[in-house]
C-alpha positions in Angstrom: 136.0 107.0 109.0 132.5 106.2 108.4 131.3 102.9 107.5 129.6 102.4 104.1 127.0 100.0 102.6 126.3 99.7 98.6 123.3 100.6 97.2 123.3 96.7 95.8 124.1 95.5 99.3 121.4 98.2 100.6 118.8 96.7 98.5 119.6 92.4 98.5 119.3 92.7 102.3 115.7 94.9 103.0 114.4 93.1 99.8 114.7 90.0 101.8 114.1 91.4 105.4 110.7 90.0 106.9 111.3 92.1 110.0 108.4 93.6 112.1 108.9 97.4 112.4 110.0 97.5 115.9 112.7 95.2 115.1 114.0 96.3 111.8 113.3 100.4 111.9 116.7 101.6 113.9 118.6 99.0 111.5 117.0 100.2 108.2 117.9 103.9 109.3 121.1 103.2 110.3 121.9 101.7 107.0 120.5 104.5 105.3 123.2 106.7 107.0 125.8 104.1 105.8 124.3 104.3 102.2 124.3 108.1 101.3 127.9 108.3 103.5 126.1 109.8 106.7 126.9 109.8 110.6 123.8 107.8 112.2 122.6 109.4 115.4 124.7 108.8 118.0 127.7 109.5 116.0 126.7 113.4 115.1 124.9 113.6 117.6 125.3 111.9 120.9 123.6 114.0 123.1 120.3 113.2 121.2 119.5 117.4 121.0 119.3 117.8 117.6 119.3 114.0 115.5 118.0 111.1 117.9 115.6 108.1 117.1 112.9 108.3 119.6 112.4 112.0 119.8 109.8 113.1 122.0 107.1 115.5 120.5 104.2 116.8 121.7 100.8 116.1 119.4 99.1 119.2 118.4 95.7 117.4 119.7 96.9 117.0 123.2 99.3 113.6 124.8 103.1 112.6 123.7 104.1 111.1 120.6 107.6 110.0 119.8 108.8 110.4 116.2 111.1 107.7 114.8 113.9 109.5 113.8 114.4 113.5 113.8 117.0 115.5 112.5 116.4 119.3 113.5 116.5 121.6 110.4 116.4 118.5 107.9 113.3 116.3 108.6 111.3 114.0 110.8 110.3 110.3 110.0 108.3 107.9 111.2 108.3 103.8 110.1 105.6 101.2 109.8 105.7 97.5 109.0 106.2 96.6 105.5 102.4 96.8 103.6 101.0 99.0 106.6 99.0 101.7 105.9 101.6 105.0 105.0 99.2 107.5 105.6 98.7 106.9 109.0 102.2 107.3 109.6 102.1 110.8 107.7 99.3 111.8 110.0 101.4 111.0 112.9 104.2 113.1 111.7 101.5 116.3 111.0 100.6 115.9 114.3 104.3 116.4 115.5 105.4 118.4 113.0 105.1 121.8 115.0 107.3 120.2 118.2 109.8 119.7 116.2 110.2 122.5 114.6 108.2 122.3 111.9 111.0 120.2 109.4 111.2 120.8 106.1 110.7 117.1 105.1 108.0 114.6 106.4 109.5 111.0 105.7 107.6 107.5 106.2 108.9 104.4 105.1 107.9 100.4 105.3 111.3 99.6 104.2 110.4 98.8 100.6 109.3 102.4 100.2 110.5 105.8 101.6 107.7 108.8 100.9 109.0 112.2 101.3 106.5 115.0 101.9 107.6 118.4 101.7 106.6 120.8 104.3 107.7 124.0 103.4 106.3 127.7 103.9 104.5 129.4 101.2 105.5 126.5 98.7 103.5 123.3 96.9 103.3 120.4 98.3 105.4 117.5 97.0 105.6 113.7 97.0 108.4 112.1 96.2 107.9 108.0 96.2 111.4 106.4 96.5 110.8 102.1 95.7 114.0 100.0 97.0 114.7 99.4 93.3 115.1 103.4 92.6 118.2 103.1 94.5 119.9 101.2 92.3 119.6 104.1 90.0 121.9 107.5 90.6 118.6 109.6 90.6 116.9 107.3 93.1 119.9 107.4 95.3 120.7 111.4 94.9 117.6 111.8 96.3 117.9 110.0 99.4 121.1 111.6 99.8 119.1 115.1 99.2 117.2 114.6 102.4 120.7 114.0 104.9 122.5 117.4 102.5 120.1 119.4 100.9 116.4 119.3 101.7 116.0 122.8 99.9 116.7 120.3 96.6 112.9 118.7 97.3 111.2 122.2 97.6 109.0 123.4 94.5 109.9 126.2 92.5 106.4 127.9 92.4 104.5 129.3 95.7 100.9 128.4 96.2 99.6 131.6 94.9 101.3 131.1 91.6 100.1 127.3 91.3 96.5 128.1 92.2 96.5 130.6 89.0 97.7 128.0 86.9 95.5 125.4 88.3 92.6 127.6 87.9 93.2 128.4 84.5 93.7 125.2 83.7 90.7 124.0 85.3 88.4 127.2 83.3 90.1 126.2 79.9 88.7 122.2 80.7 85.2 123.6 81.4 85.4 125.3 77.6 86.8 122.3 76.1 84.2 120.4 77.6 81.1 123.0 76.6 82.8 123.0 72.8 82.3 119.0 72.8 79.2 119.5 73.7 78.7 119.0 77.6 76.0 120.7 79.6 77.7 123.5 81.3 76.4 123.0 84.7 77.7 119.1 84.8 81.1 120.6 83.1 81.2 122.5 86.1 80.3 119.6 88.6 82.7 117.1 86.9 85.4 119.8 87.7 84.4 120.6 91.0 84.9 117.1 91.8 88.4 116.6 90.0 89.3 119.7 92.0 88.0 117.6 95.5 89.9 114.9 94.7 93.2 116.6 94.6 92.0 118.0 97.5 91.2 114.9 99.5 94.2 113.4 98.5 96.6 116.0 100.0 94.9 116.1 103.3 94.7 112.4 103.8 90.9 112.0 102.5 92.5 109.4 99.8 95.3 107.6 100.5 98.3 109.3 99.4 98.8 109.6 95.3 95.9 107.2 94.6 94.0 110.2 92.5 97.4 111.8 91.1 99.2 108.4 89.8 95.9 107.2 88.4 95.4 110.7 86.0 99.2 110.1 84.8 98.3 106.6 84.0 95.6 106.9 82.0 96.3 110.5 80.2 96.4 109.3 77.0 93.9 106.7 77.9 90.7 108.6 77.9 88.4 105.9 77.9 89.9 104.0 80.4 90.4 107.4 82.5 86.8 107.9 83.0 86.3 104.2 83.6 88.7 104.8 86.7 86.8 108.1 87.4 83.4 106.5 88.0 84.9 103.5 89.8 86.6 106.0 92.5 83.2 108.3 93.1 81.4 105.5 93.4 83.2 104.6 96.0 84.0 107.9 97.6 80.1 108.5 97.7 79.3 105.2 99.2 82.6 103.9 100.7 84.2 100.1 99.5 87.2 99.5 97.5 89.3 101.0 94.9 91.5 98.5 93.5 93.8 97.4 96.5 92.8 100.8 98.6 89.5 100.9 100.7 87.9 104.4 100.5 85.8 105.7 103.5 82.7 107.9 102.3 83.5 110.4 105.1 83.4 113.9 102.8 80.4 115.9 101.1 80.9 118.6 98.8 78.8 121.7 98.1 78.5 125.2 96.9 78.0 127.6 99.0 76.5 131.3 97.7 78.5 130.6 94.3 82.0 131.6 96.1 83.9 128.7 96.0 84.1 125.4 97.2 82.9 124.3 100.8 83.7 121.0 102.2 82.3 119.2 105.1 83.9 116.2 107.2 81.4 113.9 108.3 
């Protein structure tokens, strides 16, 4: 019989855990398993071929990597220290992703957070943030019970094609709105170009993960305080410095090229 840990039991003890990541990630996991009423590792698994921590991958730029935990079929996830910097542990796990056979679910966690990236085929992308507290909460733990049972339950319903209509359509009807207020049409059209960038940069690790996305649902009915964020962030994309408690590196340029689309360079 497996052994269990409550999701108020889960929470009091990594709300209070001042562990360094080497110390604390195989205990976190672990606990996970005991929370959403899963075998850990070694129990499902003890010849390490399909679920292991410390499964060996091969980085798609050449060298070894090892990813924290992998569980073929489900996901992989990867651990930092509590505060540490998220994205660089997403990077990691694009880098492994294709070793491991490309799972459909690209975890990272401090311990107070748990980010699931989606990463299936010919679907959109999704973020899911899960904060200690949404665990106390049946939605919060459903989810992280989702990603042990039913991964298919974080995949979007619309493909890419039929998202990139809709966002297009969306993004013509703005540029009308804005040309009936009154706006010139060619800094309508910049002003969406770089809205469309920033959703860009932010789902290929330009931006730190959901720093663009959470700040547009914060502010929607906030206009006025919504373009105060806007100019705040190019600023700082354009010139690099800080963005409330995230530091932006000025390391993109965008242009047109031949008025068919949008081109964008990496410096």
């Amino acid at each position: 019989m497996l052994s269990t840990l409550s999701a108020q039991e889960f929470v009091a003890k990594w709300r209070r855990a001042a562990l360094k990541e080497r110390s604390a990630a195989q205990e976190h996991f672990i606990d996970v398993c005991r929370l959403v009423g899963h075998p850990t590792p070694a129990e499902e698994d003890p010849s390490g071929q399909a679920f292991a921590f410390e499964a060996g991958a091969s980085k798609q730029r050449g060298g070894q990597g090892w990813a924290d935990v992998w569980k073929r079929g489900y996901f992989a996830w990867e651990y930092k220290g509590r505060h540490a910097d998220l994205d660089a542990a997403y990077q990691q796990l694009l880098q492994y992703r294709e070793s491991l056979m490309n799972p459909p679910l690209l975890i990272v966690s401090d311990m107070e957070r748990i980010v699931v990236h989606t990463n299936f085929t010919n679907t959109v992308k999704r973020v899911v943030w899960i904060e200690l507290d949404d665990l106390l909460r049946p939605e919060g733990l459903a989810q992280l019970r989702a990603m042990f049972f039913e991964p298919t339950a974080f995949r979007a319903p619309q493909t890419t094609e039929q998202v990139t209509e809709e966002a297009a359509s969306e993004f013509a009807r703005m540029a009308e709105l804005l040309r009936k207020s009154g706006a010139d049409p060619q800094a309508a059209a910049h002003f969406a170009i770089r809205l469309l960038f920033c959703l860009f940069a932010e789902d290929i690790g330009l931006l730190p993960i959901g720093l663009f996305t959470r700040r547009v649902k914060r502010t929607q009915k906030r206009p006025a305080a919504f373009g105060g964020q806007l100019r705040q962030l190019f600023g700082a994309m354009t010139s690099g410095g800080w963005f409330g408690a995230d530091e932006i590196i000025a390391n993109a340029t965008i242009r047109i090229t031949s008025g068919r689309g949008l081109t964008v360079e990496v410096l």
